[in-house]
N, C-alpha and C positions, 0 to 999 in steps of 0.2 A: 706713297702719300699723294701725290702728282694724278698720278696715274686715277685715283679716284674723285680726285677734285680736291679742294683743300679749303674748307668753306671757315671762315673765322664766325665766330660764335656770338651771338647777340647780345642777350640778358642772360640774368642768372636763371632765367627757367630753363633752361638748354642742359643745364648740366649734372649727370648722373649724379654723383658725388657733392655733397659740400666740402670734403678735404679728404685730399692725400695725405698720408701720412708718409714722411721718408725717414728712415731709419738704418742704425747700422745692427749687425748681428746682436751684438753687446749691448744693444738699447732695448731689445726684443720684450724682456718683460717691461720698462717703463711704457713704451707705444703701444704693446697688445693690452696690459693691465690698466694702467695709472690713465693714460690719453684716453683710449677708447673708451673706458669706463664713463670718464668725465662726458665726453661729447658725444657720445649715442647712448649711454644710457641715462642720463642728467638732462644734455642739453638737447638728446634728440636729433643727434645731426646725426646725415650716413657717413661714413669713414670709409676711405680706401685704404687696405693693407695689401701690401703684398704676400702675405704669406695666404692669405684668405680671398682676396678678388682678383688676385692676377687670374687668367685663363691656361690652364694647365696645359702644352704641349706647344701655345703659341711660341714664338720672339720675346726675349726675357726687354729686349730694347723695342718691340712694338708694344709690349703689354707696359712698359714703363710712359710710354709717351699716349699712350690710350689714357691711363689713369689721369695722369696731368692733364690731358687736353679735355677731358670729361671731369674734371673739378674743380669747384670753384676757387678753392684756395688750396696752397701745398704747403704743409707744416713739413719742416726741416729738425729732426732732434739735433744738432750739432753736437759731439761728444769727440773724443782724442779717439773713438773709435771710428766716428762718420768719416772724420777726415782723412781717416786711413783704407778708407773705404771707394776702391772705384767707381761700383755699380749708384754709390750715394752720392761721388761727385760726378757722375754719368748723371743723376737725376736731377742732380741742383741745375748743370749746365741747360738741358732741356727744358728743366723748368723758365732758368732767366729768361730762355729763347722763348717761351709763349710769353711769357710776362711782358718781356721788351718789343717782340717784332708781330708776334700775334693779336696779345689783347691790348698789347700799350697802356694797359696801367698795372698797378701792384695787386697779387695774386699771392707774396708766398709772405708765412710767418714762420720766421725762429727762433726754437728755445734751444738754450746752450746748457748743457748738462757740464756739471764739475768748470776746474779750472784749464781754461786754455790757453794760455800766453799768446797774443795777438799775435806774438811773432810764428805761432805755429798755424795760424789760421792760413788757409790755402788765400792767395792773392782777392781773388774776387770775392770769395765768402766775408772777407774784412772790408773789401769797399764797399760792400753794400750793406753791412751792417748796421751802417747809421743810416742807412737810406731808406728801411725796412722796418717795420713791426716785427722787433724780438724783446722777448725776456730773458732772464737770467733764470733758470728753476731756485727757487726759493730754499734754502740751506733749514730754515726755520718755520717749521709744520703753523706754525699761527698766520705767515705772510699768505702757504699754499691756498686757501680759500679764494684771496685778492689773486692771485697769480691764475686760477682756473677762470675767472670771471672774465677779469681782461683777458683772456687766453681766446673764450666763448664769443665774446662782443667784437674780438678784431675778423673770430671767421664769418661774424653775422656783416660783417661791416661791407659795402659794395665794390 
């Protein structure tokens, strides 16, 4: 990264992607179905997945830090499966580090799928919980509407 220069990023026109999406195996149909559906075909935004925009032969940890660092925002699904998941706390950790030391302001939002007992939330995913744009995924099909909206407007937000 060094080695090519390492230029921090201006405005929002710089960046491939309006959002990453991170995800664990087990979320796979919510983030490919339910999310993408919503925000590239709804709301029109581009979406980074990994199963579909990584660069196939690359560094699974350079194509992870491409996507982040070329998107405006990084949605985190948090589920009992993300957390068990290294490559997904490999992505949150990378992500904090542009959030915090690259762009210096806030960049990721979380939705928390099912129940998770705070006490099993990994350290830093619970401190920053209240510090962050997240939702709860809504248990009651009448809330999900309001829950896509806000969902839409936090990755429009600067």
């Amino acid at each position: 990264m060094f080695k090519r220069g390492y230029e921090r990023l201006g405005d929002d026109n710089n960046f491939k992607y309006d959002v990453f999406v991170s995800y664990a195996e087990g979320n796979r149909s919510f983030a490919t179905k339910e999310v993408v559906k919503r925000l590239e075909g709804e709301a029109g935004l581009k979406v980074c997945l990994h199963d579909r925009d990584f660069v196939p032969g690359s560094d699974i940890s350079d194509n992870i830090i491409g996507a982040i660092r070329h998107s405006r925002k990084i949605i985190f699904i948090v589920s009992s499966h993300f957390i068990k998941s290294d490559w997904c706390m490999y992505e949150f950790h990378m992500a904090r580090y542009e959030e915090t030391v690259v762009r210096k302001r806030n960049c990721t939002i979380f939705i928390f799928l099912g129940d998770i007992p705070l006490a099993d939330l990994p350290y830093k995913i619970a401190q920053v919980r209240d510090q962050t744009v997240f939702a709860d995924f809504p248990r009651d099909s009448k809330e999900e509407t309001n829950f896509w909206n806000v969902l839409i407007d936090a990755v429009h937000e600067p």
